[in-house]
C-alpha positions as CSV (number, residue, x, y, z in Angstrom):
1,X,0.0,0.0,0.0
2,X,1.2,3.8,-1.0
3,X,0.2,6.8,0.6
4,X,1.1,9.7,-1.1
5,X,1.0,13.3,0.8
6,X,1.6,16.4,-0.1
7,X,3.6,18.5,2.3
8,X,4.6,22.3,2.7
9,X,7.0,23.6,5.0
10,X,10.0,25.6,5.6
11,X,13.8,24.2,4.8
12,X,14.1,24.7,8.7
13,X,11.1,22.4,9.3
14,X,12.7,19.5,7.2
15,X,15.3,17.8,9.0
16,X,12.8,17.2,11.9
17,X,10.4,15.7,9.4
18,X,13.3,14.1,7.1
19,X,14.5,12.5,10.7
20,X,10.8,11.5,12.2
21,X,9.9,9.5,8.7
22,X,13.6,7.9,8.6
23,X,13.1,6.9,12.2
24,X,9.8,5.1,11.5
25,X,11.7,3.4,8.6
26,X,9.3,5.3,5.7
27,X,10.5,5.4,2.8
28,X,11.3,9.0,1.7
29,X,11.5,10.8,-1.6
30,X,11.6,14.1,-1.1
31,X,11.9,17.3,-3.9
32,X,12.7,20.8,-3.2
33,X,12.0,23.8,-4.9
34,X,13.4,27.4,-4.8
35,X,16.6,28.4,-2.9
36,X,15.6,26.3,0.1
37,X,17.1,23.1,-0.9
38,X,19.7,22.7,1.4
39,X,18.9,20.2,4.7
40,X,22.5,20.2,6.3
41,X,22.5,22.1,9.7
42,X,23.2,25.5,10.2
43,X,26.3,25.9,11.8
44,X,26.0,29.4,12.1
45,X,24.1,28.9,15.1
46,X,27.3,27.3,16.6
47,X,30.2,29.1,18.4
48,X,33.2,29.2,16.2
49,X,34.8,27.4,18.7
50,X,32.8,24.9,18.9
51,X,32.7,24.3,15.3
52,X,36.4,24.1,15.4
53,X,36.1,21.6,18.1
54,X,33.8,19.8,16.4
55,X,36.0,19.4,13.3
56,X,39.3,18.5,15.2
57,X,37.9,15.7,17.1
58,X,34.5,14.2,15.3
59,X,34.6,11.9,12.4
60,X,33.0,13.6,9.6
61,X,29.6,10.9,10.0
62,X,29.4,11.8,14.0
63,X,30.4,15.8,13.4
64,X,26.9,16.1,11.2
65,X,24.6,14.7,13.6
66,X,26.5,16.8,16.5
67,X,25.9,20.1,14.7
68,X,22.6,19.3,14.4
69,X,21.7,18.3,17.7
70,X,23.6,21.3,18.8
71,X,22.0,23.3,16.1
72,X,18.6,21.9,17.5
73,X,19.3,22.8,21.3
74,X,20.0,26.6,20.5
75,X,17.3,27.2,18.7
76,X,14.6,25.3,20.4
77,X,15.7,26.2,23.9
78,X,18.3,29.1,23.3
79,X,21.1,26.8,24.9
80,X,24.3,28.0,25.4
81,X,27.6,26.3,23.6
82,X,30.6,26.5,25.7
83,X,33.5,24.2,24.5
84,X,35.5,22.9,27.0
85,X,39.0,25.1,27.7
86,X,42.6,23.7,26.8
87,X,42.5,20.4,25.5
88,X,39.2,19.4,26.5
89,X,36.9,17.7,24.4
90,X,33.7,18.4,25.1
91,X,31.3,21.1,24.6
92,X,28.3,21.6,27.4
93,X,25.3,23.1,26.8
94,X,23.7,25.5,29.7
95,X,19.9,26.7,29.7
96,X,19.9,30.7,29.3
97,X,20.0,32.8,32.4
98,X,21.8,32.5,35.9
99,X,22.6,28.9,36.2
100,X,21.8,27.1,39.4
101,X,23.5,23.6,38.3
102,X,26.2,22.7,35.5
103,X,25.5,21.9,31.9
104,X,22.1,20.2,31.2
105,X,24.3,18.0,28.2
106,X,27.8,17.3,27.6
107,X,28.7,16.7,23.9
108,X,31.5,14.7,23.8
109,X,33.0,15.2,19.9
110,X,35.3,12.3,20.2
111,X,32.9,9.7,21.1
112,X,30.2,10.8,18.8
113,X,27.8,11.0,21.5
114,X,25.9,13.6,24.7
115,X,25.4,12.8,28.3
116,X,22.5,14.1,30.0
117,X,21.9,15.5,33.4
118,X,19.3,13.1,34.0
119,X,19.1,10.3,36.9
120,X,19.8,6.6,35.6
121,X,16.0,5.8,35.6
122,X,15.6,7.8,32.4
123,X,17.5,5.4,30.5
124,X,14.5,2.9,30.8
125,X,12.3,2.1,27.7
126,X,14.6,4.2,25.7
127,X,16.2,2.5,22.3
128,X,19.1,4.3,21.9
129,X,19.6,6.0,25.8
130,X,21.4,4.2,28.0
131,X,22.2,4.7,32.1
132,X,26.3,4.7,32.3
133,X,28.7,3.2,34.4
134,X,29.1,6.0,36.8
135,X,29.4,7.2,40.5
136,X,26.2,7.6,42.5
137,X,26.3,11.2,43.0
138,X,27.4,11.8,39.1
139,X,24.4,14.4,37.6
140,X,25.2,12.9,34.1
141,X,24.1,9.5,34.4
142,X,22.3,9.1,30.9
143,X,24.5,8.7,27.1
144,X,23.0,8.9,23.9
145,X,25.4,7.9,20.6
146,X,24.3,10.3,17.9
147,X,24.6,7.3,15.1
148,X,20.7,7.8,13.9
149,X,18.0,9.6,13.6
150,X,16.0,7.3,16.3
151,X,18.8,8.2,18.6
152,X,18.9,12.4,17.5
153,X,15.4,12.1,18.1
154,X,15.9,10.6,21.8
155,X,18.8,12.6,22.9
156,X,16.5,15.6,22.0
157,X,13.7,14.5,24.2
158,X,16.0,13.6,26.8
159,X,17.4,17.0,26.8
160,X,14.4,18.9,26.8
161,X,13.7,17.2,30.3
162,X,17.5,18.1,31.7
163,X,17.2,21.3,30.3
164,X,13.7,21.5,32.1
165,X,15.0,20.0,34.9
166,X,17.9,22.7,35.2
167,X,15.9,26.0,34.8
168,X,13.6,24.2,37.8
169,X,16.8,23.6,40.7
């Protein structure tokens, strides 16, 4: 069976829908018109040193879905990219506004994946979420790898609830 639809929206609404169908395995055939063609996130949103983070220490496959969860973040809750100083390799992200607790999300450029401020128990039911190997008291118990859609689409979901969870403390 074929369902065919007919869809209009913005080239910034796209990934979202591009990654919603892909994660319940549709099969998509998409055509643009005009100048808005172009899917790839928009870096511009990102610090430039976090871009140059980002390029020095993520494979080219884990760099693309890292800009756009980072991307994602800033513009749906106005986060804050701070790359991590000397050699670190991380980049948090911080809710706007006096901050009460540490990053809601470390992005960790090497690994290719975020951990979340978020007790263990989040981890359950998730696909691609998992609770990590830490200390008790560690905040960032949860770890999504950014290697799909399904799991952009859970690490964003995840966030919005440490991010929430953050602007509350």
């Amino acid at each position: 069976m074929v369902i065919k639809v007919n869809i209009q929206l913005g080239v910034d609404e796209l990934p979202a829908l591009m990654d919603y169908l892909s994660s319940r395995d549709a099969e998509i055939n998409v055509t643009t018109a005009g100048s808005e063609q172009d899917t790839r996130p928009d870096p511009s949103v990102l610090k430039p040193e976090t871009l140059e983070l980002l390029g020095a220490r993520a494979t080219p496959d884990t760099r693309e879905m890292l800009t756009r969860f980072i991307a994602e973040e800033i513009r749906q809750r106005n986060a804050i990219d701070e790359p991590g100083s000397g050699q670190a390799s991380y980049i948090r992200l911080y809710v706007p506004g006096p901050r009460k607790v540490g990053a809601y999300v470390y992005v960790r450029p090497t690994q290719g994946c975020v951990d979340l401020r978020l007790p263990r128990h989040y981890a359950e039911g998730c696909q691609a979420a998992y609770a990590r190997d830490v200390k008790a008291n560690d905040p960032y118990a949860i770890r999504v790898r950014l290697d799909s859609a399904k799991a952009l689409e859970e690490a964003h979901r995840l966030a919005e609830q440490a991010a929430r969870n953050a602007l509350e403390a």
